[in-house]
C-alpha positions as CSV (number, residue, x, y, z in Angstrom):
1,X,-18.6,-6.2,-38.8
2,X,-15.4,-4.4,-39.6
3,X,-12.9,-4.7,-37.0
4,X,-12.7,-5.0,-33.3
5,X,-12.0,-1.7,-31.2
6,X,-12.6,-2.4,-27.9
7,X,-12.8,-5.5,-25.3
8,X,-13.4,-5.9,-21.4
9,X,-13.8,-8.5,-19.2
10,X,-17.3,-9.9,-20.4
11,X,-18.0,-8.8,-24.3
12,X,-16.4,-6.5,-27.5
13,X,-17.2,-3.6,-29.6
14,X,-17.2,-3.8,-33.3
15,X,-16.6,-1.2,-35.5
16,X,-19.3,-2.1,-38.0
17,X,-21.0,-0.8,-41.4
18,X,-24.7,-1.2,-41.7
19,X,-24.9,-2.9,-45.3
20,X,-28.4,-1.3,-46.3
21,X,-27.5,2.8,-45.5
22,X,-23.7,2.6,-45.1
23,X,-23.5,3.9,-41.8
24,X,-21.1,3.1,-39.3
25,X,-21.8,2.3,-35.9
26,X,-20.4,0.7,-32.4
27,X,-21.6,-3.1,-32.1
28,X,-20.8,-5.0,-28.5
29,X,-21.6,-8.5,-28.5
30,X,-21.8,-10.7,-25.0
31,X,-21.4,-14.7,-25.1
32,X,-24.5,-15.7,-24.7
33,X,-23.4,-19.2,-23.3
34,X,-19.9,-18.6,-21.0
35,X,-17.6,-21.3,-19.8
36,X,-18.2,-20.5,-15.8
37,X,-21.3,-19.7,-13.8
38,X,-21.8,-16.1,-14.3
39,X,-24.0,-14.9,-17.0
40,X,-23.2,-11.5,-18.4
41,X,-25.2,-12.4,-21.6
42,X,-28.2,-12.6,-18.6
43,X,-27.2,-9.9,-17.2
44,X,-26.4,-7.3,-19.9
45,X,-29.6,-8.4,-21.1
46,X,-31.6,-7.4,-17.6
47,X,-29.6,-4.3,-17.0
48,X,-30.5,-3.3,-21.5
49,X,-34.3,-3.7,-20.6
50,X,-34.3,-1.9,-17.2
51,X,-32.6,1.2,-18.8
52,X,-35.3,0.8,-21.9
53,X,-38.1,0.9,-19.6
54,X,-37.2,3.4,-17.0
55,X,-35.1,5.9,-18.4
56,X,-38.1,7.4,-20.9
57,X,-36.5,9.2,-24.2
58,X,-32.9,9.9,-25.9
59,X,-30.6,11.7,-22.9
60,X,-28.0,13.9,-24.8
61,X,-25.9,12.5,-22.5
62,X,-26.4,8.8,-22.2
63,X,-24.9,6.9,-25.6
64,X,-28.1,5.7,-27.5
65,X,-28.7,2.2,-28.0
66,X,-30.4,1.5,-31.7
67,X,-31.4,-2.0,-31.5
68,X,-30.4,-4.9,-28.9
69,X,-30.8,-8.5,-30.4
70,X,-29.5,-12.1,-30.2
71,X,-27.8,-15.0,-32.4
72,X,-27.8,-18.3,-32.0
73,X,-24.2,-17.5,-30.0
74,X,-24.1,-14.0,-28.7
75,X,-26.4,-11.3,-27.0
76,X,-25.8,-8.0,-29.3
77,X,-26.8,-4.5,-29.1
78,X,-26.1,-1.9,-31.9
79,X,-25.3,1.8,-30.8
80,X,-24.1,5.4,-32.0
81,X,-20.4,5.1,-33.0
82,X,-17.9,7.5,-31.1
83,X,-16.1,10.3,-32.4
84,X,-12.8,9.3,-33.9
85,X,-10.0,10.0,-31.7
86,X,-7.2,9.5,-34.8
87,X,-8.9,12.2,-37.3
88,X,-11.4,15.1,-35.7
89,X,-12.3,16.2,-39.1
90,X,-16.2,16.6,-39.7
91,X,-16.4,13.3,-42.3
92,X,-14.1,10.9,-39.8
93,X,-17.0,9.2,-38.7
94,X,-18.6,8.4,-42.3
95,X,-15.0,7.1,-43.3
96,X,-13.4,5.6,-40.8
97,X,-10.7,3.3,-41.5
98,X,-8.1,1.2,-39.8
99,X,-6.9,3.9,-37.9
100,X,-9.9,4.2,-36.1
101,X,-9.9,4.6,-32.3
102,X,-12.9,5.6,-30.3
103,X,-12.5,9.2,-28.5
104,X,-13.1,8.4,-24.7
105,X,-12.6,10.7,-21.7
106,X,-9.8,8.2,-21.0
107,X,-7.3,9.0,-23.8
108,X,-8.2,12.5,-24.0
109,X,-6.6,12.7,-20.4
110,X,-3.7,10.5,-21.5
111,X,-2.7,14.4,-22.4
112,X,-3.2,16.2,-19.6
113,X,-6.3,17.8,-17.6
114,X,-8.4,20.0,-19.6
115,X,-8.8,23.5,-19.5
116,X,-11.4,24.9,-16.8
117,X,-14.0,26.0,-19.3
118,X,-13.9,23.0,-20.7
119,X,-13.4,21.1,-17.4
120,X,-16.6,22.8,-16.3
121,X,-18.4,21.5,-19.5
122,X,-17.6,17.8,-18.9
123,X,-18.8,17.7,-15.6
124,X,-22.1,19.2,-16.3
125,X,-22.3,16.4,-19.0
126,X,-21.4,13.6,-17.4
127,X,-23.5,14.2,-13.9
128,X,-26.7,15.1,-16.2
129,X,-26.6,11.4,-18.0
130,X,-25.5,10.3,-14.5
131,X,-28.9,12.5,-12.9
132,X,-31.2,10.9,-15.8
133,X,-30.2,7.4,-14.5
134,X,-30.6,8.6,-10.9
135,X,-33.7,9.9,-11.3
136,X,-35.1,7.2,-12.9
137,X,-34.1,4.9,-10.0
138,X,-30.8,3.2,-11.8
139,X,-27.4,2.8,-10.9
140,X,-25.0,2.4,-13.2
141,X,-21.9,0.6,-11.1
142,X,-19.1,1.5,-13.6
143,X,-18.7,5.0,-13.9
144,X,-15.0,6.0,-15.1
145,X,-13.2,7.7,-17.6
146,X,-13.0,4.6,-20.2
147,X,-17.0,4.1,-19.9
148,X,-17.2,8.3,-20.8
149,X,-17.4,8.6,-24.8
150,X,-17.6,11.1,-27.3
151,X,-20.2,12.0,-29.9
152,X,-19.6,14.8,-32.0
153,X,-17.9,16.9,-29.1
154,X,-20.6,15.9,-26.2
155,X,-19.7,13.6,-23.8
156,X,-22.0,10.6,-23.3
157,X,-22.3,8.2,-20.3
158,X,-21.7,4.6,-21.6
159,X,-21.5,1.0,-21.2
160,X,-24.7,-0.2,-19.1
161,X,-23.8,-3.7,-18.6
162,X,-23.9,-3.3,-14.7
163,X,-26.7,-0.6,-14.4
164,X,-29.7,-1.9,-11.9
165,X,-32.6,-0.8,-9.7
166,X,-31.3,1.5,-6.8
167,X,-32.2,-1.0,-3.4
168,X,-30.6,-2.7,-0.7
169,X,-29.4,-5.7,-2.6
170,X,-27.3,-4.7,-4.9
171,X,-23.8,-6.3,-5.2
172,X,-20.8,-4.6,-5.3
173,X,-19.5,-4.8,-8.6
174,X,-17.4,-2.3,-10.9
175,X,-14.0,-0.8,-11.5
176,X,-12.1,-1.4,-8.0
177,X,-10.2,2.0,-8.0
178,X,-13.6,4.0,-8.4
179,X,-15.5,2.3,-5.6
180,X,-15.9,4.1,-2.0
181,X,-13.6,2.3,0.5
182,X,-16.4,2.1,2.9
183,X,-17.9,-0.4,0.5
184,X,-21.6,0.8,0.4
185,X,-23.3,0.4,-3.2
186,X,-26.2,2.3,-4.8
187,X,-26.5,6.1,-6.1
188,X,-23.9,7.3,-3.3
189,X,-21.6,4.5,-4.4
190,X,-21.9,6.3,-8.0
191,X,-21.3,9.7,-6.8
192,X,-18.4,8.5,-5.3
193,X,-17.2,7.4,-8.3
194,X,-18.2,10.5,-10.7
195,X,-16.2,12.4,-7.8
196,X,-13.2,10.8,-8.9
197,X,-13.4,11.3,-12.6
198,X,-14.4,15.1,-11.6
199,X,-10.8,14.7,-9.9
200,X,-8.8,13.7,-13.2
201,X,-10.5,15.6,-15.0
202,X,-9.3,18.9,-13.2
203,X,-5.8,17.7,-12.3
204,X,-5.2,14.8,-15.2
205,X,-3.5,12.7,-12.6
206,X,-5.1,8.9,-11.9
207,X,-7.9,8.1,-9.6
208,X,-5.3,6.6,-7.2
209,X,-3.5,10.0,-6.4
210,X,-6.9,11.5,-4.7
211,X,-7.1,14.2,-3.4
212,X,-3.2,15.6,-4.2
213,X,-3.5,18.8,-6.8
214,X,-0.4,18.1,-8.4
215,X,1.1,20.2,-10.5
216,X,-2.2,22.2,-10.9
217,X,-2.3,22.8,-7.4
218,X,-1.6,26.8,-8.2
219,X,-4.1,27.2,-10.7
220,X,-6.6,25.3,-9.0
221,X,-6.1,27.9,-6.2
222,X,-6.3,31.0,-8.7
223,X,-9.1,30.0,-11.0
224,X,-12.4,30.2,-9.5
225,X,-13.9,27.3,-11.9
226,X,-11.5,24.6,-10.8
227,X,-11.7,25.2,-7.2
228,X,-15.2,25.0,-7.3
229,X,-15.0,21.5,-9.2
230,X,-12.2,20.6,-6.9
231,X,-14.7,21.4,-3.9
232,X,-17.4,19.3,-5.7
233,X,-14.9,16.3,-6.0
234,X,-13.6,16.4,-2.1
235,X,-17.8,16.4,-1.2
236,X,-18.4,13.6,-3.6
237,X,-15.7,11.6,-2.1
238,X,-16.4,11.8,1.5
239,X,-15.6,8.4,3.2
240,X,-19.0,8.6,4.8
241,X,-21.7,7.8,2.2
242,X,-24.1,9.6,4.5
243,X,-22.2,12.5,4.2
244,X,-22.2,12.6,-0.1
245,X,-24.7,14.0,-2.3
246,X,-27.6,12.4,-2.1
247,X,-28.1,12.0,-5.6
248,X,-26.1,13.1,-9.5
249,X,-28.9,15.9,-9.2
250,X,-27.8,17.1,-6.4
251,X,-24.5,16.9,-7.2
252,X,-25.5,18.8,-10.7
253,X,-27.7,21.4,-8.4
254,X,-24.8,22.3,-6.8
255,X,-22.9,22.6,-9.7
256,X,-25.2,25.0,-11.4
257,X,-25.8,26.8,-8.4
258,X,-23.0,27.5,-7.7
259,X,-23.7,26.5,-3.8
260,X,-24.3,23.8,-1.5
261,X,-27.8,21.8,-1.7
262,X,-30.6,21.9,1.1
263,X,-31.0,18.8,2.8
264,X,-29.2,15.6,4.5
265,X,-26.3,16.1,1.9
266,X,-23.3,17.6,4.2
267,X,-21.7,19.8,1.5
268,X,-18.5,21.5,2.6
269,X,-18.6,23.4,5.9
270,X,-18.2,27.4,5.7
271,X,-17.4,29.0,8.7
272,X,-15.4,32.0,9.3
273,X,-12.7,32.3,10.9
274,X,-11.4,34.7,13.4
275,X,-9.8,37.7,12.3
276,X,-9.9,39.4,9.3
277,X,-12.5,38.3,7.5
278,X,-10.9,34.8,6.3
279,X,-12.8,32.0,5.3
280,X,-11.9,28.2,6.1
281,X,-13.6,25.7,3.9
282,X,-13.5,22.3,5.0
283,X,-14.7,19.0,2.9
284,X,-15.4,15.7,5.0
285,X,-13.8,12.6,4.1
286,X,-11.1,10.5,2.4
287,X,-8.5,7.8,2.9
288,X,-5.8,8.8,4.8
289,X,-2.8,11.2,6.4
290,X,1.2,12.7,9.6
291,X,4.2,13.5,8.1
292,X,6.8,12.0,10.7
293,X,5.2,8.7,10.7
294,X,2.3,6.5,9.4
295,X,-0.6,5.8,10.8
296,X,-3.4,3.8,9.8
297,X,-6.1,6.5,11.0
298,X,-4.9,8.8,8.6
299,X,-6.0,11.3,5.7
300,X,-4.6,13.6,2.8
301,X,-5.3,17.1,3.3
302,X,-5.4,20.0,0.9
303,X,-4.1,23.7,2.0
304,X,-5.0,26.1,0.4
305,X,-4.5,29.9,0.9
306,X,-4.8,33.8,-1.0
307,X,-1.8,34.7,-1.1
308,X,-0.1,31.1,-1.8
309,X,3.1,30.2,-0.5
310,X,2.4,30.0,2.9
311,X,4.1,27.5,5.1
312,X,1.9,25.3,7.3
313,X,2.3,24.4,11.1
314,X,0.3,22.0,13.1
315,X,0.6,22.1,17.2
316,X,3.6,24.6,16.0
317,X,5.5,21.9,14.1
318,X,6.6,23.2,10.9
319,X,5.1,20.5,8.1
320,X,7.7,19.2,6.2
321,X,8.3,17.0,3.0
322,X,10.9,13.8,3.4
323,X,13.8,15.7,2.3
324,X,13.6,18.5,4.7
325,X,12.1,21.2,2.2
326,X,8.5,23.0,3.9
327,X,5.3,22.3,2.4
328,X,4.0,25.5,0.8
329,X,0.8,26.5,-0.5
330,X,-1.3,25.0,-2.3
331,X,-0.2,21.8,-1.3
332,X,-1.6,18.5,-0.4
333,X,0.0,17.0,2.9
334,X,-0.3,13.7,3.0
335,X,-1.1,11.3,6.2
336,X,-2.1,13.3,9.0
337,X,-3.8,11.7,11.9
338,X,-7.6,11.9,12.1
339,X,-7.9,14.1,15.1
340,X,-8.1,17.9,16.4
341,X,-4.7,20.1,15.5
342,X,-4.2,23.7,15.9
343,X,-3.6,25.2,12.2
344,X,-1.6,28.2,11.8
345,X,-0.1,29.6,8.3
346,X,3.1,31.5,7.8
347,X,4.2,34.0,4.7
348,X,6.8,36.0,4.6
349,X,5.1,39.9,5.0
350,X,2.5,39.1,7.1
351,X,1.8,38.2,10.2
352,X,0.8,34.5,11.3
353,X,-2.7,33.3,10.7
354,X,-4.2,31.2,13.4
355,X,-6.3,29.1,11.4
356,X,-7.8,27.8,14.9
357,X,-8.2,24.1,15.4
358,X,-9.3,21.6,12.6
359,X,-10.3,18.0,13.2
360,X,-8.7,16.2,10.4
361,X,-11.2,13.4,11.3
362,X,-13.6,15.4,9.3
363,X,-11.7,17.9,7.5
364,X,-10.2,17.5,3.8
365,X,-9.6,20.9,2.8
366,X,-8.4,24.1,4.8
367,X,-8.9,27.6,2.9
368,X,-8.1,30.9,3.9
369,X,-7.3,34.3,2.8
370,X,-4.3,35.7,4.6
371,X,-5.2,39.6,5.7
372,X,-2.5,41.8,4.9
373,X,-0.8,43.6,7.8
374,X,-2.7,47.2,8.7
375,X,-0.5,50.2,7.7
C-alpha cells in the first residue's frame, strides 16, 4: 500500500504496488466492523458478489475488479488503477509517484465541457457499462461524474458499493443531487442520473444548473452532435419516471440511432408546426419555471431557434431577464408556470413565428426554424 488517493463516506482507495510483479493498482478497503448500525463491509460485500455473478465477462466499460478479499479488520477488493491525471505520458501508470491523482470524469470537467466529438464518445461509454448492468438486472445507485474513471483513455463505470437487484424494494440511496425529485429508485432512477452527467458533460456546468445551456447555449444550437445529447439529457430527466427510457439500452439505442426508441419510453414529441415547414421539439419533464414571479408549479425551459436571436413572447408578454434586457435565443427561461401558453418568436427581418400553444406542464424544450420572408 503506497498512499491514499481517494476516500468517501464508507471506505478508501490505495494506491498500491503488488510486491511479486511490480504493478500498480487501485485498492478500496471497507471497515469490516463500523461504530453504528449500518454495515457497508455487508453491503459492499453483497452488492461485489451480485455484480460477479450476473454481469458475465470483462465490460470495456465497467472498471474490473481483480480480486476481492478480507483481513481480520477490513473487507478489500483490488482493481485496475486509473489513468494518471498529473502525467498522461504512456509509462505514468507503471511509475506513478506522489503526484499521483486518479483521472475521473469529475476533474476533467473541472476544465470545461468537452468537445462534441468527444462529448459524443463519453456518453456512448458510460451508458454501455450502465446497459451491461441494466441488462443483467442491476442497478447501480451512484452514477456521477466522481464514480466515472479513466483507463488508458476509455471511460469506465466505477465504484459498485451500492449496485443491487432491479425490484420494488430497493432503498433510495446515492448522491442526493443525481436522484429524480419524484423519488422512485431502480433502472429509471439511474437513467435519471446518467441524464445529468450527459448534461455536464455537454455544458461543463454542475448538475444543480439543469437544464440552463449556459454559455454553450449557441453551440449547442449550431452543432448537430450536442443538440442531440442535449435532447437525450432533457428525455432522461423527465420528472415522470414513466415517461424516461426504459432502460441504459434504450437510452444507448437512441443514441446510436440517432432516433427515438419504440415502446412505453416517451422520447421527445415531434410535431410540426404550422407554417413553413418548422419543427417544434418538445422534451417532458423537470423541476421548475414565470419570469415575473415564482411559483411553485414551475419549470425551466429551453428555446431554441435557426436563426438564433429571436426574442420570445408568451400570451404576447415579451420574456424578460431581471434587469430589463429580452431573453434571446438560445436561451433557457427559467420558472414558467406548468400550464398552456401561446408561443410566438420575434427576429429582426422576418416576420413573427406563431409557435402555437405549448403546455409547459409537459414541455421542456421549444425548437423551431424561423422561415425566411417570401421575396
Amino acid at each position: 500500500m503506497i498512499r491514499l488517493i481517494g476516500e468517501g463516506g464508507f471506505g478508501q482507495v490505495w494506491l498500491a504496488k503488488n510486491r511479486t510483479t511490480g504493478h500498480r493498482r487501485a485498492v478500496k478497503v471497507v471497515a469490516l466492523h463500523g461504530s453504528g448500525t449500518a454495515d457497508p463491509a455487508g453491503r459492499e460485500i453483497t452488492s461485489i458478489t451480485r455484480l460477479e455473478e450476473y454481469v458475465a465477462g470483462q465490460h470495456p466499460n465497467l472498471m474490473t475488479i481483480h480480486h476481492v478479499g478480507t483481513t481480520d479488520e477490513y473487507l478489500y477488493y483490488v482493481m485496475n488503477l486509473a489513468d494518471n491525471l498529473a502525467d498522461t505520458s504512456p509509462d505514468a501508470k507503471t511509475t506513478p509517484d506522489a503526484s499521483y491523482l486518479p483521472a475521473t470524469l469529475k476533474s476533467r470537467l473541472q476544465t470545461g465541457p468537452l468537445p462534441p466529438q468527444e462529448c459524443l464518445l463519453r456518453v456512448r461509454q458510460l451508458l454501455a457499462g450502465l446497459a451491461s448492468l441494466h441488462e443483467a438486472g442491476m442497478v447501480h445507485r451512484d452514477v456521477k461524474p466522481a464514480n466515472c474513471l479513466f483507463e488508458d483513455g476509455e471511460l469506465k463505470l466505477a465504484d459498485f458499493g451500492l449496485l443491487t437487484e432491479a425490484n420494488s424494494e430497493i432503498s433510495r440511496v446515492g448522491t442526493q443531487k443525481y436522484m429524480p425529485p419524484d423519488g422512485g429508485t431502480g433502472m429509471q432512477s439511474d437513467i435519471y442520473s446518467a441524464g445529468l452527467v450527459i448534461y455536464e458533460i455537454i455544458t461543463g456546468l454542475p448538475a444543480e444548473s439543469f437544464p440552463r445551456l449556459g454559455e454553450r447555449a449557441s453551440e449547442v444550437v449550431e452543432d448537430p452532435v450536442l443538440r442531440r445529447l442535449n435532447r437525450l439529457a432533457l428525455g432522461a430527466c423527465q420528472q415522470d419516471r414513466k415517461q424516461r427510457y426504459a432502460n441504459a439500452g434504450e437510452m444507448l439505442a437512441e443514441l446510436v440511432q440517432a432516433r427515438p426508441p419504440s415502446g412505453a419510453m416517451s422520447a421527445p414529441l415531434r410535431w410540426t408546426l404550422a407554417g413553413a415547414a418548422a419543427v417544434a421539439i418538445l422534451a417532458a419533464a423537470g423541476p421548475g419555471i414565470w419570469i415575473l414571479t415564482r411559483q411553485t408549479q414551475t419549470v425551466d425551459v429551453n428555446f431554441i431557434t435557426q436563426p438564433p436571436n429571436a426574442t420570445v413572447l408568451l400570451n404576447d408578454s415579451l420574456l424578460e431577464m431581471p434587469d430589463g434586457t429580452p431573453y434571446k435565443t438560445p436561451c433557457t427561461i427559467p420558472d414558467l408556470p406548468k400550464q398552456t401558453a401561446h408561443v410566438v418568436f420575434r427576429r429582426k427581418g422576418l416576420d413573427d413565428f406563431d409557435a402555437g400553444k405549448v403546455d409547459f406542464a409537459d414541455a421542456r424544450e421549444v425548437e423551431v426554424t424561423l422561415p425566411s420572408n417570401p421575396q
